[in-house]
N, C-alpha and C positions, 0 to 999 in steps of 0.2 A: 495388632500392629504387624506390617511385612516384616519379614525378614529379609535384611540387607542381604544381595546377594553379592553384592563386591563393596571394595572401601576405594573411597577416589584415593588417585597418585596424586604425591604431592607435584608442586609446579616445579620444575626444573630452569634453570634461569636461560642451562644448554640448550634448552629445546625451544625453547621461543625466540632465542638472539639466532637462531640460523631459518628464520622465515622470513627475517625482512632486516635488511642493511639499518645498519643506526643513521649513516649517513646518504642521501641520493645522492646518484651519477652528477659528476661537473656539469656536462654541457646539457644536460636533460632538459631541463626548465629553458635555459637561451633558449634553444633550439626549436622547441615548441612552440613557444613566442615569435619566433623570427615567421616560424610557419603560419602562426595563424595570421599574424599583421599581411604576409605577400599574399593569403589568400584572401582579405580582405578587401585589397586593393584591385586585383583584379575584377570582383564585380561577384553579383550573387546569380548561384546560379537554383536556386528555391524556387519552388513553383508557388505560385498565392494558394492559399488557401482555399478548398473549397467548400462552398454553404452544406451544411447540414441541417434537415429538416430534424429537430431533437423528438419533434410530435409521434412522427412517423419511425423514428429508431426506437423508444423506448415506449413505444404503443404498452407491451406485457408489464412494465414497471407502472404502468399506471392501471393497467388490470391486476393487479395482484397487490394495489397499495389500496384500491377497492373493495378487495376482497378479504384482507384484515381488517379492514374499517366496519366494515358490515359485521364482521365476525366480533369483534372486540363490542360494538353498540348491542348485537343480539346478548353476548357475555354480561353485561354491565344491567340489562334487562331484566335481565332471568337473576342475577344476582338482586336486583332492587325488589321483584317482585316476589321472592324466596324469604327477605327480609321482611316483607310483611308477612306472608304468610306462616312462618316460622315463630313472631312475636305470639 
């Protein structure tokens, strides 16, 4: 077995109460809301989407899902054909 080379600190309750307010900001929340709704209404400015050919981007993901395939059936082979011969 290692040996421990340090022992954890216990938790401090000081040190975690000064990373983040118990409470959020008043107007935080409003304010963000008011923002998203006036951008809303103004209109979208997003482009549509455009077509991806999935065939053609992940060409290597389907050579290499072939290529454990082959490798696992050659695996599965030589395992079946070991077990007779082994008997």
């Amino acid at each position: 077995m290692a040996k421990r080379s340090h022992r954890p600190r216990p938790a401090s309750p000081n040190r975690y109460a000064t990373l983040r307010p118990s409470t959020p900001p008043v107007g935080s929340t409003a304010v963000s809301l008011a923002a998203m709704t006036a951008a809303r209404g103004r209109g979208s400015t997003m482009e549509p989407a455009k077509k991806v050919n999935f065939a053609e981007e992940y060409r290597y993901v389907y050579q290499d899902l072939r290529r454990v395939a082959v490798l696992a059936g050659t695996i599965l082979l030589i395992l079946v054909v070991l077990s007779f011969v082994i008997k």
